[in-house]
C-alpha positions as CSV (number, residue, x, y, z in Angstrom):
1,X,14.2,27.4,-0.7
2,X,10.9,25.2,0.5
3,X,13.1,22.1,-0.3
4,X,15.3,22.7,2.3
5,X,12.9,20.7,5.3
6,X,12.2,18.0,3.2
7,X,16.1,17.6,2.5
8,X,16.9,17.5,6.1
9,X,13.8,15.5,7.4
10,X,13.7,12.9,4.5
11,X,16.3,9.9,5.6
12,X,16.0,10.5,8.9
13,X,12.0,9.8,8.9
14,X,12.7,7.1,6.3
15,X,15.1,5.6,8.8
16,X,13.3,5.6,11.6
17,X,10.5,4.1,10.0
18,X,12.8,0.9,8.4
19,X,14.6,0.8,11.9
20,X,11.8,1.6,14.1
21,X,9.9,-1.4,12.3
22,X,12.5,-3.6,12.7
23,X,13.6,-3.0,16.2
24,X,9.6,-2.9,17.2
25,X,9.2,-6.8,15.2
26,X,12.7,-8.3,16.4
27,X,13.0,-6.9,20.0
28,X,9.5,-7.3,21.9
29,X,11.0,-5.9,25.5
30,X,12.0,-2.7,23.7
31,X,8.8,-2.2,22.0
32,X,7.8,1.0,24.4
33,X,11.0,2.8,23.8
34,X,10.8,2.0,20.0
35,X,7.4,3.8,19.9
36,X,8.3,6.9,22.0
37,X,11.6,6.9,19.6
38,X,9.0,6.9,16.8
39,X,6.7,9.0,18.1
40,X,9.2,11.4,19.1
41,X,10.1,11.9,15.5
42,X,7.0,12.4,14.3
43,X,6.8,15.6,16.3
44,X,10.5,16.8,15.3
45,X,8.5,16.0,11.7
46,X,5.9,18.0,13.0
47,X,8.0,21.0,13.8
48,X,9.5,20.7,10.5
49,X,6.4,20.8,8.3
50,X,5.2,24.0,10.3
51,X,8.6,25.6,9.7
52,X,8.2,25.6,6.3
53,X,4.7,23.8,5.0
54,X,4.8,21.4,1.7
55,X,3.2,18.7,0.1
56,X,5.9,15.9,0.1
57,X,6.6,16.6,3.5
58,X,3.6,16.3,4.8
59,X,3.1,13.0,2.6
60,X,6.1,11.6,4.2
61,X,4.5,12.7,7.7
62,X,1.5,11.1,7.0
63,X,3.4,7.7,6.3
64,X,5.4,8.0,9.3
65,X,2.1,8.7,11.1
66,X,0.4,5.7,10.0
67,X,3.4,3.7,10.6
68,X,3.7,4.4,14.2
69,X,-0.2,4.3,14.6
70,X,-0.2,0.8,13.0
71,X,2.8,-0.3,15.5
72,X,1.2,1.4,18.0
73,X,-2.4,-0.3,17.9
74,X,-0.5,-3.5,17.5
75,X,1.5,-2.7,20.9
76,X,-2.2,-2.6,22.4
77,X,-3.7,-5.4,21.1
78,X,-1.2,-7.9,22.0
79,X,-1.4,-9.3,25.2
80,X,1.0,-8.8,27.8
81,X,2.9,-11.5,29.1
82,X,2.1,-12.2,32.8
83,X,5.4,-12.6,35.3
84,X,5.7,-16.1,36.6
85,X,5.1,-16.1,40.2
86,X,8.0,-16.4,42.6
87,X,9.5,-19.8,43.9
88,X,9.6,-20.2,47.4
89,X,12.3,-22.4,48.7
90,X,11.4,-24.4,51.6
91,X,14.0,-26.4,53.9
């Protein structure tokens, strides 16, 4: 019976971690909607591991976890790009 949480939350944390990687490294517009994805299942993770407590979950929490904090303090260290001012066209 305490398998059950890590059966259901296993590929679906290991996914978003592979996609959420990816789609944070090859899309850099998308990058805050990949990291509220990701962060969003963490808590969904969260909820899971308090539903029924165990030690792999948690283990596979705490990857997730420093997955999205290692996106996420990457997300704040790189600079954002500045819009190019507007042309004005004069007759």
């Amino acid at each position: 019976m305490g398998q059950e949480m890590l059966n259901t939350l296993a590929l679906p944390l290991l996914f978003s971690m592979l996609a959420g990687t990816y789609a944070y490294l090859r899309f850099p517009d998308r990058r805050t909607r990949v990291l509220l994805t990701l962060i969003l299942f963490q808590l969904v993770g969260a909820y899971g591991y308090r539903s029924q407590p165990e030690m792999a979950l948690f283990s596979l929490l705490a990857l997730h976890g420093l997955i999205v904090f290692a996106l996420l303090l990457h997300s704040l260290q790189t600079p954002r790009p500045e819009l190019a001012p507007e042309r004005i066209r004069r007759k």
